[in-house]
C-alpha positions in Angstrom: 126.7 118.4 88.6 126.3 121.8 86.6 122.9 122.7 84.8 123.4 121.4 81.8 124.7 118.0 83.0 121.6 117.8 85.2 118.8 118.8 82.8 119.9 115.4 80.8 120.6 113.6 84.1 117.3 114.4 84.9 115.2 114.0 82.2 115.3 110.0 83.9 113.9 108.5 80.4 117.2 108.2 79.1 118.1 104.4 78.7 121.4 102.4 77.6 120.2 102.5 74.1 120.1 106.3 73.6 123.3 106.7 72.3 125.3 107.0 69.1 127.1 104.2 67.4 127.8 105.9 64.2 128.6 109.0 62.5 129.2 110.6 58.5 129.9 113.5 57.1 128.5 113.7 53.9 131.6 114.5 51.7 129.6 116.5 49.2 128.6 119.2 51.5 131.5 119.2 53.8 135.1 121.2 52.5 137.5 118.9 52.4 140.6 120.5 54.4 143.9 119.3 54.7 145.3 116.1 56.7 145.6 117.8 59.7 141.8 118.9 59.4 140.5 115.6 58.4 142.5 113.7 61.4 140.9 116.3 63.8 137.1 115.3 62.3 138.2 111.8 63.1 139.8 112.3 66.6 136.3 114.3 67.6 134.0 111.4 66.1 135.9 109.0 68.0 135.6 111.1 70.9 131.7 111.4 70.5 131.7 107.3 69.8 133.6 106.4 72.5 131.3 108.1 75.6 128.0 109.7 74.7 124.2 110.4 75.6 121.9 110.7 72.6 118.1 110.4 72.4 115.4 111.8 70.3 112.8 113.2 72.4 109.8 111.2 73.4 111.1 108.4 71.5 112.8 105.0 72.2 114.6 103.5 69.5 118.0 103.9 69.6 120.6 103.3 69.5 121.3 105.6 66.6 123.1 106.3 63.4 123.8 110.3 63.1 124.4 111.9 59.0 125.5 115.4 59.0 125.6 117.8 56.2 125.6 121.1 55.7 122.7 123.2 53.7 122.5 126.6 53.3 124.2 127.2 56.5 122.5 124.6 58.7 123.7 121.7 60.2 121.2 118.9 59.1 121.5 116.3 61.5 120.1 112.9 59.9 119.2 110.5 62.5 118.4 106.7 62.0 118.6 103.6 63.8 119.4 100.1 62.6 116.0 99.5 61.3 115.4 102.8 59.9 118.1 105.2 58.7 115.6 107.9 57.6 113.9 108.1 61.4 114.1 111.6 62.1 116.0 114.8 60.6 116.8 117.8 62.3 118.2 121.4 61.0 120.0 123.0 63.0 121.0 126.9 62.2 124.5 127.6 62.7 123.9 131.4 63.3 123.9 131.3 66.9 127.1 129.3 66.7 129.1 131.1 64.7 130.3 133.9 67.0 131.6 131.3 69.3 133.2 129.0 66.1 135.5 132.5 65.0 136.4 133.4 68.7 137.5 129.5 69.1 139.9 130.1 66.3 141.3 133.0 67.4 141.9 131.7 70.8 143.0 128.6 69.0 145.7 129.9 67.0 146.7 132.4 70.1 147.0 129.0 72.1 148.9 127.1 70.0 151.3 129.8 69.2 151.5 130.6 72.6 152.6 127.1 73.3 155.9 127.7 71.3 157.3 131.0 73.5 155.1 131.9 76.0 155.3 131.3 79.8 153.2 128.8 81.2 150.6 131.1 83.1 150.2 133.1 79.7 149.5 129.6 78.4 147.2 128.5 80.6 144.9 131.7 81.1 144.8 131.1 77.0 143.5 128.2 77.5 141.0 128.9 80.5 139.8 131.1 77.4 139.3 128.2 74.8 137.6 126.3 78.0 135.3 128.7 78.3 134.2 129.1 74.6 133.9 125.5 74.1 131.6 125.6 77.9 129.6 128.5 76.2 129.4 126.9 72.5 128.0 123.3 74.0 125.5 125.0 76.4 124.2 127.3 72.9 123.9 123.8 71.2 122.2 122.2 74.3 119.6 125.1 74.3 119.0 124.3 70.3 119.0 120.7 70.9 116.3 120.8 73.4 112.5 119.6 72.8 114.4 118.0 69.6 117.6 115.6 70.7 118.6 115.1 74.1 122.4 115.8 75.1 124.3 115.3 77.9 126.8 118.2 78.2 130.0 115.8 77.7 127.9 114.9 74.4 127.3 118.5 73.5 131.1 119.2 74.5 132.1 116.6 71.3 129.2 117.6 69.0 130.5 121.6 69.7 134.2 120.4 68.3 132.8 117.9 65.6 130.7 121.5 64.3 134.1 123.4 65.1 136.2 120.8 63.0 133.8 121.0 60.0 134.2 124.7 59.7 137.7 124.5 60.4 139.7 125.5 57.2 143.2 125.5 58.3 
């Protein structure tokens, strides 16, 4: 199990309940982008739906509800349960992020042009790159996360290409 994985593992007060069932994006605040942009937003919230680990720290009330927006160039993470939709909000600066987001893109675009004439070991040490950015972007949101919201690093793997997907503009 690598660091990241473990330091969630570990923190042993994590419980069935700490986990998201829902996610928006709140419309206003969030570019709209073409089909293909939209379907990728859903495919990644599916993907954080279907297998996660989420818990506010030193609390016990999930399972919860996750709102994002975007606000002067934070992510504002709006975290409720069923009882209480308004139970905790989080901004998050996308600063550190951003580095990572552009060299995604780039290593996006070389991929998926790559895919169309390259040979397969070109295509694959392309990829090993996206891998890696995606590794380094989760572990950067872990580390901001942390003392706040408690991720698992699949979790933070999701939440890294939900953040990607929103900046995403074709």
């Amino acid at each position: 199990m690598s660091e990241p994985e473990q330091s969630a593992a570990d923190a042993g007060k994590l419980t069935p309940r700490d986990k998201l069932t829902a996610i928006t994006l709140d419309q206003k605040s969030i570019q709209q982008g073409s089909h293909h942009i939209e379907h990728e937003r859903e495919v990644a919230i599916f993907d954080i739906l279907d297998g996660n680990v989420f818990a506010l720290e030193g609390r016990d009330e999930g399972p919860y509800t996750l709102a994002l927006s975007i606000v002067d160039d934070k992510l504002m993470m709006h975290v409720g349960n069923e009882s209480n939709p308004g139970l905790f909000v989080h901004g998050l600066s996308l600063m550190p992020l951003k580095r990572i987001i552009r060299d995604y893109f780039v290593v996006c675009d070389s991929y998926y042009e790559a895919i169309r004439s390259a040979p397969p070991a070109r295509i694959q040490a392309i990829d090993m790159g996206r891998r890696g950015l995606h590794d380094d972007g989760s572990r950067v949101l872990m580390e901001r996360l942390a003392g706040k919201i408690t991720v698992d690093f699949d979790t933070a793997r999701r939440l890294f290409t939900l953040i990607a997907a929103l900046h995403w503009r074709g």
